[in-house]
VODODREN-570019 format. One record per atom (N, C-alpha, C): x, y, z negated; atom name; residue number from 1. Coordinates in steps of 0.001 Angstrom, whole numbers, plus 500000, padded with zeros to 6 digits. Each point is the difference from the previous one (the first is absolute). Example, Ala and Ser with C-alpha at 12.3 -4.5 7.8 and 13.67 -1.06 7.14 Angstrom:
% residues 2
+--------+--------+--------+------+-----+
:     xx :     yy :     zz : atom :  nr :
+--------+--------+--------+------+-----+
: 513190 : 494310 : 492200 :    N :   1 :
: 499110 : 501190 : 500000 :   CA :   1 :
: 500900 : 501200 : 500000 :    C :   1 :
: 499650 : 501050 : 500720 :    N :   2 :
: 500820 : 501190 : 499940 :   CA :   2 :
: 499230 : 501090 : 499270 :    C :   2 :
+--------+--------+--------+------+-----+
//
This chain:
% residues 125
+--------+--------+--------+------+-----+
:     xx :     yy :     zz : atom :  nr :
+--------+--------+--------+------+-----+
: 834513 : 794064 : 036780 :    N :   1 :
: 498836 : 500100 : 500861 :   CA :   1 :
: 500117 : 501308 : 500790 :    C :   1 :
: 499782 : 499966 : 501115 :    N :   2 :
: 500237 : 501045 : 501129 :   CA :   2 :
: 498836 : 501024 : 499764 :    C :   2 :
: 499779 : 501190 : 500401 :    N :   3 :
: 498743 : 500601 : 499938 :   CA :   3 :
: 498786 : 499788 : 500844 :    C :   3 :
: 500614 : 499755 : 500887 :    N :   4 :
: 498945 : 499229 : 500970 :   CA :   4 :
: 499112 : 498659 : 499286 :    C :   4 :
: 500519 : 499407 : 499208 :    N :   5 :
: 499366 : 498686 : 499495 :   CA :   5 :
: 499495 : 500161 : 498135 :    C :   5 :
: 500217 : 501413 : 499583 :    N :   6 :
: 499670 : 500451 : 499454 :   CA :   6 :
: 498572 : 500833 : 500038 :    C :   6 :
: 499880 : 500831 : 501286 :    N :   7 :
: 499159 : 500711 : 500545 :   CA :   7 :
: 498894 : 498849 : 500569 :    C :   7 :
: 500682 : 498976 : 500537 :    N :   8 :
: 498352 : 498946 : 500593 :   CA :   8 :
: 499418 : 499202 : 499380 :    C :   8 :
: 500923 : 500085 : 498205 :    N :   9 :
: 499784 : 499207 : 498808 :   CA :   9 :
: 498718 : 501200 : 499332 :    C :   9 :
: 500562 : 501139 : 499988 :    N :  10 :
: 499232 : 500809 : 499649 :   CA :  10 :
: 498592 : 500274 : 500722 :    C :  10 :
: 499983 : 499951 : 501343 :    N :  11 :
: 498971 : 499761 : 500994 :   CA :  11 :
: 499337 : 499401 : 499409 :    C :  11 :
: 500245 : 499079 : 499964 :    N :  12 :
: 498677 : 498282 : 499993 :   CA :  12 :
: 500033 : 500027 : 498533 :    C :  12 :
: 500579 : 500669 : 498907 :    N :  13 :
: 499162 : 500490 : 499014 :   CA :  13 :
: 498831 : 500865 : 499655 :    C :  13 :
: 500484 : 500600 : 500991 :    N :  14 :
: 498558 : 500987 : 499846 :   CA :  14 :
: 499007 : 499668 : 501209 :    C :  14 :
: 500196 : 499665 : 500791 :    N :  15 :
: 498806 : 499144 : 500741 :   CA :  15 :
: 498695 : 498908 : 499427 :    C :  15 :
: 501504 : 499239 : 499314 :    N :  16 :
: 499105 : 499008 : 499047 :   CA :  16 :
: 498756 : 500845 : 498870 :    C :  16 :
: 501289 : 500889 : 499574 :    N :  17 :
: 499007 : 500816 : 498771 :   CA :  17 :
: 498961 : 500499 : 500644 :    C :  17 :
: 499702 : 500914 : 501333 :    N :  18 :
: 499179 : 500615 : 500411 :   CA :  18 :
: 498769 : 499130 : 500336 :    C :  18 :
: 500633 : 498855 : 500560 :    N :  19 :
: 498890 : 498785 : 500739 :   CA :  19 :
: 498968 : 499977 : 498216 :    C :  19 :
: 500592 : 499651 : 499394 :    N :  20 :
: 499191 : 499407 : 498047 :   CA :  20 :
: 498928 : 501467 : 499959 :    C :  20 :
: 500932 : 501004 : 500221 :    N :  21 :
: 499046 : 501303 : 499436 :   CA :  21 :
: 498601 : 499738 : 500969 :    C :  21 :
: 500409 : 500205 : 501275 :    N :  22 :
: 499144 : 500133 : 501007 :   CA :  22 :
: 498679 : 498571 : 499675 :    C :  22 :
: 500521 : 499212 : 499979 :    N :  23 :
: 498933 : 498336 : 499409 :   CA :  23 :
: 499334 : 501097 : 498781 :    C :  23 :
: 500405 : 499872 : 499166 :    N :  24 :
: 499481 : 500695 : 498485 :   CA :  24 :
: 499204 : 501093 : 500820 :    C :  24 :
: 500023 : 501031 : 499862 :    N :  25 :
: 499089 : 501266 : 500968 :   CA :  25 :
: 498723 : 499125 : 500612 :    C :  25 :
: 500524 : 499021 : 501034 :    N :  26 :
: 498292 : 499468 : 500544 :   CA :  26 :
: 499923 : 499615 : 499389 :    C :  26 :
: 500199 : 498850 : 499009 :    N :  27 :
: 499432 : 499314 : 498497 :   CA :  27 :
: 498959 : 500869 : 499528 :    C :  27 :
: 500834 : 500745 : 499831 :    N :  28 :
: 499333 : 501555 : 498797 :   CA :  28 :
: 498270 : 500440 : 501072 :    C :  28 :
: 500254 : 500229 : 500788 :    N :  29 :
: 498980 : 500907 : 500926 :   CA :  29 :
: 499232 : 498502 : 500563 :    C :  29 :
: 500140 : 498903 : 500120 :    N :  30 :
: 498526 : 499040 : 500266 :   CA :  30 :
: 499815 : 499648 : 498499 :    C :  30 :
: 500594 : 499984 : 499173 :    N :  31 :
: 499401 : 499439 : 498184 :   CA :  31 :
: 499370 : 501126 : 499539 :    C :  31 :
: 500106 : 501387 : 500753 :    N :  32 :
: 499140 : 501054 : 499091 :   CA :  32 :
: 498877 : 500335 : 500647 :    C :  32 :
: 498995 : 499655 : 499138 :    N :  33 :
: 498430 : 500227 : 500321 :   CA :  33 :
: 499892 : 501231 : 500914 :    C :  33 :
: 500491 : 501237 : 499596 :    N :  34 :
: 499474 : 501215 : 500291 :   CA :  34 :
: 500592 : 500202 : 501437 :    C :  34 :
: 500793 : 499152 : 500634 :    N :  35 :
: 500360 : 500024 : 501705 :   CA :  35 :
: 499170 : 500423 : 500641 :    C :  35 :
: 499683 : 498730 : 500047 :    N :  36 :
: 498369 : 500128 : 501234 :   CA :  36 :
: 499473 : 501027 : 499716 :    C :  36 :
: 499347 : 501048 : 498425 :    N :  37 :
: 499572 : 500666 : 500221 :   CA :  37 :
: 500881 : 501400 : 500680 :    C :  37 :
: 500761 : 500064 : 499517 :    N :  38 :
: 501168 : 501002 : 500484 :   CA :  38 :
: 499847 : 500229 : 501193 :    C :  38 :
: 500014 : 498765 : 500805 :    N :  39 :
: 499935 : 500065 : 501719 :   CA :  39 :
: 498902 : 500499 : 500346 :    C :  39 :
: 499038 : 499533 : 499323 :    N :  40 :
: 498318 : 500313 : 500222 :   CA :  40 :
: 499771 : 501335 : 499588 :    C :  40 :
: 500395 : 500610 : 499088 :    N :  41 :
: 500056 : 501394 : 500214 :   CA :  41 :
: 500713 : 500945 : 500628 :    C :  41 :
: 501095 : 499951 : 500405 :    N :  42 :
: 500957 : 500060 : 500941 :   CA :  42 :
: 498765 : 500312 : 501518 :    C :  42 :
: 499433 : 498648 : 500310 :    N :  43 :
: 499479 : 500018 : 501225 :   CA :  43 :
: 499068 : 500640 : 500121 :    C :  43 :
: 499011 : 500399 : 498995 :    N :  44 :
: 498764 : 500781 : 499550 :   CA :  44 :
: 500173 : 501367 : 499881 :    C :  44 :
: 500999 : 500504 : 499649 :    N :  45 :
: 500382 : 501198 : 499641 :   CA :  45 :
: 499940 : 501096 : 501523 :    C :  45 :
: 500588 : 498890 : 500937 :    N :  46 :
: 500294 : 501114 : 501198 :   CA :  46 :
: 498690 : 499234 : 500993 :    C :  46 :
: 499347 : 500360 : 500187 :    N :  47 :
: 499400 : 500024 : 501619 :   CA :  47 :
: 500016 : 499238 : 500923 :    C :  47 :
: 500100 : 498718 : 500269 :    N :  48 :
: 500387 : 499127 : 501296 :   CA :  48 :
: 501206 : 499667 : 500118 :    C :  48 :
: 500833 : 499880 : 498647 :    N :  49 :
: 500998 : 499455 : 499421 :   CA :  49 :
: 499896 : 498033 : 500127 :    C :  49 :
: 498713 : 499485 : 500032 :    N :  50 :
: 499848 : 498732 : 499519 :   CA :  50 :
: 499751 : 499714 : 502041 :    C :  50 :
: 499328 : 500704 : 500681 :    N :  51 :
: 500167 : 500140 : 501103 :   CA :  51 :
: 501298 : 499794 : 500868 :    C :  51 :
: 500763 : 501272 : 499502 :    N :  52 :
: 501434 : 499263 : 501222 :   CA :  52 :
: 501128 : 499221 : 499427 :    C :  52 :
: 499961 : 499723 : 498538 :    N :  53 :
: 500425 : 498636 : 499279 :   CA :  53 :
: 499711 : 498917 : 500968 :    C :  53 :
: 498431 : 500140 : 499761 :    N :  54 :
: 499637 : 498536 : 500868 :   CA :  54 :
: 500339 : 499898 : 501462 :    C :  54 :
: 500414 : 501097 : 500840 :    N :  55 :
: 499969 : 500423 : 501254 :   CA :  55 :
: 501707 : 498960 : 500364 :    C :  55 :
: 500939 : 499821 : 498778 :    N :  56 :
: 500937 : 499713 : 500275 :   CA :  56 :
: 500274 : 498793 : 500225 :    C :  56 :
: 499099 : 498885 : 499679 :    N :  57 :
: 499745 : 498634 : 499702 :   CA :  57 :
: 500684 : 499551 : 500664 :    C :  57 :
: 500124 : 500246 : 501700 :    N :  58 :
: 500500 : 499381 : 500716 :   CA :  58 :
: 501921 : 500189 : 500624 :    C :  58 :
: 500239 : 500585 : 498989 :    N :  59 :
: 501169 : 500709 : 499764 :   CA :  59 :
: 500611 : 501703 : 500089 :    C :  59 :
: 501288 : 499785 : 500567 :    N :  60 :
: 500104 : 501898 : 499898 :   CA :  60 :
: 499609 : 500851 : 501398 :    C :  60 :
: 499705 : 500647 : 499327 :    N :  61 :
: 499099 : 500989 : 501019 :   CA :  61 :
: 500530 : 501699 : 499722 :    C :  61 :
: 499907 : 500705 : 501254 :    N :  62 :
: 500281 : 501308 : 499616 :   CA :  62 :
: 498604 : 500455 : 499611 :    C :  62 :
: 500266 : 501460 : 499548 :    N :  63 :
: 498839 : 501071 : 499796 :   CA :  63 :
: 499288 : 499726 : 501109 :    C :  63 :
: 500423 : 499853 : 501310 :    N :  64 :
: 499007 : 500638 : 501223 :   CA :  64 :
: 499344 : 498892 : 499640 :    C :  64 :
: 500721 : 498279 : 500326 :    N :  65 :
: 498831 : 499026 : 500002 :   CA :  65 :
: 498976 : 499527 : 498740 :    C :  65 :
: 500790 : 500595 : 498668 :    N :  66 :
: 498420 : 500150 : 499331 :   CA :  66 :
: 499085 : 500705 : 500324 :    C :  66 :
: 500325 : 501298 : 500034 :    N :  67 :
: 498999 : 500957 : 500415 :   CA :  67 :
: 499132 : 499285 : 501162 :    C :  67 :
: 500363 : 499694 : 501059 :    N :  68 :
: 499173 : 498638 : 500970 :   CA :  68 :
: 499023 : 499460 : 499243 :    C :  68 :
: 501005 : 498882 : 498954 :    N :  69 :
: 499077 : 499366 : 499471 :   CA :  69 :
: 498907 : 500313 : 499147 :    C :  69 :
: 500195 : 501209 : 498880 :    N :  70 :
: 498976 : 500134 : 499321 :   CA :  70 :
: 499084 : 501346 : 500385 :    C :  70 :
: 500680 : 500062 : 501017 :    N :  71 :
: 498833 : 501880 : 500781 :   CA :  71 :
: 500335 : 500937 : 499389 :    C :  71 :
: 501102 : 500119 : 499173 :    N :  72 :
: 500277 : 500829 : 499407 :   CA :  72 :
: 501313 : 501047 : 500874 :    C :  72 :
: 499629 : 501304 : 499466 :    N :  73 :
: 501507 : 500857 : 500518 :   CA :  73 :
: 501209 : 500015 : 499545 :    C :  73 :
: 500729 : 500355 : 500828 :    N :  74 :
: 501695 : 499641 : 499517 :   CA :  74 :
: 500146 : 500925 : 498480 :    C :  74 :
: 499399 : 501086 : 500286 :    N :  75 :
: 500341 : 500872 : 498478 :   CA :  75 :
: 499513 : 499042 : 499143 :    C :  75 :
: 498495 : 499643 : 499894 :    N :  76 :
: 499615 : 499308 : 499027 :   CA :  76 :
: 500660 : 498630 : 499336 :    C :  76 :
: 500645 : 499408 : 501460 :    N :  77 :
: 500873 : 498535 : 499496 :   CA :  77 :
: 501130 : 500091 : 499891 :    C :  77 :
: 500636 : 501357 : 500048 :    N :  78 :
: 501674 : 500197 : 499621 :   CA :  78 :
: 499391 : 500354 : 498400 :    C :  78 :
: 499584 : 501098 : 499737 :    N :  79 :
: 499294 : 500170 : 498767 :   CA :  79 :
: 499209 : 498657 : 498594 :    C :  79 :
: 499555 : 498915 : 501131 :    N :  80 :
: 500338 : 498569 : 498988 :   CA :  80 :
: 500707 : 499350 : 499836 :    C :  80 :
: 500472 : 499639 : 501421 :    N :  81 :
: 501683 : 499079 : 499806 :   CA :  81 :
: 500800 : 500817 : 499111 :    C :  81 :
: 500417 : 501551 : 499557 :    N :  82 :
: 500657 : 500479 : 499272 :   CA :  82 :
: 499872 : 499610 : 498924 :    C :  82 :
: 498767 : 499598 : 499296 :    N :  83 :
: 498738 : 500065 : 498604 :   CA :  83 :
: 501044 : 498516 : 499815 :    C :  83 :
: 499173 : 499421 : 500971 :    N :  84 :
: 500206 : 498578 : 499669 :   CA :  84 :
: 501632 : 499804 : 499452 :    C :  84 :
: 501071 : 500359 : 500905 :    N :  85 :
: 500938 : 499916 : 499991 :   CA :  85 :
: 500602 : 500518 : 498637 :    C :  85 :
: 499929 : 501088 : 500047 :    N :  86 :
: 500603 : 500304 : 498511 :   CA :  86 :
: 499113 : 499122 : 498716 :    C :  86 :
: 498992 : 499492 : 500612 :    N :  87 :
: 499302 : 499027 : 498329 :   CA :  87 :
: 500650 : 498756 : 500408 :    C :  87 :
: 500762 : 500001 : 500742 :    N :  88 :
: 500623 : 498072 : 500084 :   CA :  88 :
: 499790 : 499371 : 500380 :    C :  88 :
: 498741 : 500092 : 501172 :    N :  89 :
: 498882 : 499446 : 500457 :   CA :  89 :
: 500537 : 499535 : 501278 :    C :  89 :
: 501081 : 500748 : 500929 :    N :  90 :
: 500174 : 500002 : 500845 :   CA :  90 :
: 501521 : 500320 : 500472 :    C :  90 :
: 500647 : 499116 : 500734 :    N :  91 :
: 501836 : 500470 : 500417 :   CA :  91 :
: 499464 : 500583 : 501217 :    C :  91 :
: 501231 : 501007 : 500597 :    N :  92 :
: 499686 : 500517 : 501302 :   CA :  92 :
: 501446 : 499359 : 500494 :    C :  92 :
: 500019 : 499600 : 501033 :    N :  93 :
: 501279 : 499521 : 501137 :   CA :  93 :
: 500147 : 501198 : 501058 :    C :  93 :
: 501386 : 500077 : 500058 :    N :  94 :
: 500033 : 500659 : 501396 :   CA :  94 :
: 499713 : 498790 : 501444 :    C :  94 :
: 499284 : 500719 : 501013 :    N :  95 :
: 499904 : 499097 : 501101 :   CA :  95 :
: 501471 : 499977 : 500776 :    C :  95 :
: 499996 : 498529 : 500167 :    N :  96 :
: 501542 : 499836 : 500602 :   CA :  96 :
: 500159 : 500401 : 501695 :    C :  96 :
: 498349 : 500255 : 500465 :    N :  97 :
: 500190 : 500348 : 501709 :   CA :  97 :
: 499981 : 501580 : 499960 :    C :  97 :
: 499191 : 501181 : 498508 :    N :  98 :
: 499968 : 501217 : 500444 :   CA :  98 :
: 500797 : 500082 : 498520 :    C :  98 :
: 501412 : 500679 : 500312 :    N :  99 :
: 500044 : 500697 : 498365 :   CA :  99 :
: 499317 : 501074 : 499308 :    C :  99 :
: 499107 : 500652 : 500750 :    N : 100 :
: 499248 : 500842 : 498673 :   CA : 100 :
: 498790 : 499980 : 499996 :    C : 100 :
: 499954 : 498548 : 500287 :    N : 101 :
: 498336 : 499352 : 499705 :   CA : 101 :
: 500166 : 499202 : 498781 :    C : 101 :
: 499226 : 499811 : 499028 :    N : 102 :
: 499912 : 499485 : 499026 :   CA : 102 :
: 498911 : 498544 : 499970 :    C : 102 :
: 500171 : 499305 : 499420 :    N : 103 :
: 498864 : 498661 : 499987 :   CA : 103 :
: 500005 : 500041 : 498567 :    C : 103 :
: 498690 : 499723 : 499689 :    N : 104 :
: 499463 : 499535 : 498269 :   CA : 104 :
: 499843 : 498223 : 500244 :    C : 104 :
: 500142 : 499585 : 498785 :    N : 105 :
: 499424 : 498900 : 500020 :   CA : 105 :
: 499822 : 499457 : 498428 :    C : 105 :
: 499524 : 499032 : 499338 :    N : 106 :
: 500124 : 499299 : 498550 :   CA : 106 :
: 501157 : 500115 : 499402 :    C : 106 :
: 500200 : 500220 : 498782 :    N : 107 :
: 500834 : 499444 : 499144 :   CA : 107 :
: 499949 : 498934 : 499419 :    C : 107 :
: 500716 : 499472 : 499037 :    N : 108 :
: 499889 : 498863 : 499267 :   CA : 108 :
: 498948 : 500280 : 499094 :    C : 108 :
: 499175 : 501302 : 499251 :    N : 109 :
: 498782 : 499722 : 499728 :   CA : 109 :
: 499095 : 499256 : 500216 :    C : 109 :
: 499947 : 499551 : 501350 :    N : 110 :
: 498725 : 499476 : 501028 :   CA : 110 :
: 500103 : 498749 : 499315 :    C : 110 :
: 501192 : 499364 : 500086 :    N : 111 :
: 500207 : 498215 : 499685 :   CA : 111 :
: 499571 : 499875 : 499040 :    C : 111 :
: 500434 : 501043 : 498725 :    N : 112 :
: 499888 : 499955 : 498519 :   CA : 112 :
: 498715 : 499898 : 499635 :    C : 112 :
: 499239 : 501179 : 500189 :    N : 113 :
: 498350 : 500136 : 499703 :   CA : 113 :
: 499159 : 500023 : 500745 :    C : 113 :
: 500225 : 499559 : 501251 :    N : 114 :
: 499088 : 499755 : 501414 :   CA : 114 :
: 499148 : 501391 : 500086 :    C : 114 :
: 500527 : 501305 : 500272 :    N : 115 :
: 499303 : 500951 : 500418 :   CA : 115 :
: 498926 : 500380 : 500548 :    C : 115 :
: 500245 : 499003 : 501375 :    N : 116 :
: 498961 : 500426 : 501107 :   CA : 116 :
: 498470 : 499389 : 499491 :    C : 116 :
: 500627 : 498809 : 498857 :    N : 117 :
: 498527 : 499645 : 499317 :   CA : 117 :
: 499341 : 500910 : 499455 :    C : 117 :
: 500643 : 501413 : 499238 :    N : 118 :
: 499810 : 501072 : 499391 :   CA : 118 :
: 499215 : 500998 : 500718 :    C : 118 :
: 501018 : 500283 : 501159 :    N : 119 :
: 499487 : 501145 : 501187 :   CA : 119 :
: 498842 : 499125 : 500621 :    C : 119 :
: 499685 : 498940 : 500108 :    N : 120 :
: 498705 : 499682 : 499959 :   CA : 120 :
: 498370 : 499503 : 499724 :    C : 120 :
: 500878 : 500183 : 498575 :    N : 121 :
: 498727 : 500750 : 498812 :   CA : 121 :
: 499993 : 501546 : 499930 :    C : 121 :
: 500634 : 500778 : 500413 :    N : 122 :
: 500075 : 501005 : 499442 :   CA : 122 :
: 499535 : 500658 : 501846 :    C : 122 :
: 499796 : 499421 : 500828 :    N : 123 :
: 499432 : 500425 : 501460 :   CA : 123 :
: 498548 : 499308 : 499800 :    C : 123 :
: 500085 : 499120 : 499203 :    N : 124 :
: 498128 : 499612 : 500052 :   CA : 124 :
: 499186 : 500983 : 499107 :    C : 124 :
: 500658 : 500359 : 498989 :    N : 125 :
: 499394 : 501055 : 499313 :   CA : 125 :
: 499674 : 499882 : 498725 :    C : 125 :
+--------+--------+--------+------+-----+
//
């Protein structure tokens, strides 16, 4: 066996393996009760966090056009998208027309535990 066909044997071993882990992980995080709350405190914790969550609904958006959307200032919504982001809440993309513009948008959280149902209990009060 050549190394080449060794190496793409080895590939699609660990692809496969990674694909099982990755299934197992969301398994794990929609079968455990304490998600939703996780998120829900998560969103409660910071300030208008449940605000530009929801601001994203309609896909990715930079800082400037949340800030649009929720009246909020760029400090204040770089300062949540950060929050959000490091809790998992949120991927950032680079924009493919400006490179050092950034776009937020959902992660696979959203599908899993329907968030924005969250951020909007947690915006009604």
């Amino acid at each position: 066996m050549t190394e080449t066909e060794y190496s793409q044997r080895n590939l699609a071993y660990v692809r496969t393996h990674l694909a099982a882990i990755e299934q197992f992980v969301r398994f794990e995080i929609v079968a455990n009760p304490n998600s939703r709350e996780a998120v829900r405190g998560h969103l409660l914790a910071r300030k208008n966090a449940a605000s530009v969550y929801l601001a994203l609904a309609d896909g990715p958006l930079t800082q400037d056009e949340i800030g649009i959307a929720t009246r909020l200032s760029q400090a204040t919504v770089s300062k949540i998208c950060r929050y959000l982001h490091e809790h998992g809440l949120l991927l950032v993309l680079p924009d493919p027309s400006q490179h050092r513009v950034m776009r937020y948008c959902y992660t696979e959280l959203e599908v899993m535990l329907g968030i924005t149902s969250i951020a909007r209990e947690v915006n009604r009060g």
